[in-house]
N, C-alpha and C positions, 0 to 999 in steps of 0.2 A: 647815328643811332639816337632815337628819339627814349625821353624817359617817358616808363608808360605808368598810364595815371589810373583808376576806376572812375571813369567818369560818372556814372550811377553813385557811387557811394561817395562822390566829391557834393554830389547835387543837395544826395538826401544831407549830409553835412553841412552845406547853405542852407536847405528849409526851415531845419528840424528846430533851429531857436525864434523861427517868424523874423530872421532879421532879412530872407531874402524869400521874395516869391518865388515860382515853382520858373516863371519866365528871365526873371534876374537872377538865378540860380544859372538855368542852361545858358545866357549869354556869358556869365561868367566862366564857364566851364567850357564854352567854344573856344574865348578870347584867351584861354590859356593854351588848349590842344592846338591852336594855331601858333601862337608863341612858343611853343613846344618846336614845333619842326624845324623853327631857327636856330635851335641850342647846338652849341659846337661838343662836341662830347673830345675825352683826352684821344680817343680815336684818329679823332677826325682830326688834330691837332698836330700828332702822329707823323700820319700822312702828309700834311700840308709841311710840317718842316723838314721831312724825306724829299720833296719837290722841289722845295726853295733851295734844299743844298742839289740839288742835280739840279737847277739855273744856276747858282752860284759856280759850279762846276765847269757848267758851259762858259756863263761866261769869262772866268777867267781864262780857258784854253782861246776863246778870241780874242780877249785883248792878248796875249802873247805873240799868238798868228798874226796879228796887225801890227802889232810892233815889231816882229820879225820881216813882214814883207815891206814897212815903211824903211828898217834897215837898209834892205836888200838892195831895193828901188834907192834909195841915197846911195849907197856902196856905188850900184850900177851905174847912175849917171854921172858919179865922180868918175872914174874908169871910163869914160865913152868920152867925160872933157879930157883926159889926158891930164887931171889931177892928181 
């Protein structure tokens, strides 16, 4: 979720002291609404560390699974030499 701006009333806020023309007014005010859509909001921060603990989840049930079948597999071939 993007924070939303007035972008009219950002622009007339660049003109209105002459320190920014009406054209370096709107490219300042693009270059920000596009910088805008990259903002992570607590949301979306949220989310992404609900995800990483369901990887982290996963992965610990497979390294257990792998360590349990490298057991398994050592057990078995010791047992097959008559160790």
């Amino acid at each position: 979720m993007a924070i939303v701006i007035d972008t009219l009333q950002a622009m007339k806020a660049l003109t209105e002291g002459g320190v920014f023309t009406q054209a370096q007014a709107e490219r300042i005010v693009d270059v920000v609404a596009e910088a805008n859509d990259d903002v992570a909001t607590k949301g979306d921060m949220k989310e992404l560390r609900a995800d990483l603990e369901i990887l982290r989840r996963d992965i610990t049930i497979k390294m257990y699974v792998s360590t349990f079948s490298a057991a398994a597999f050592v057990i078995g071939a010791i047992r097959l030499m008559g160790i």
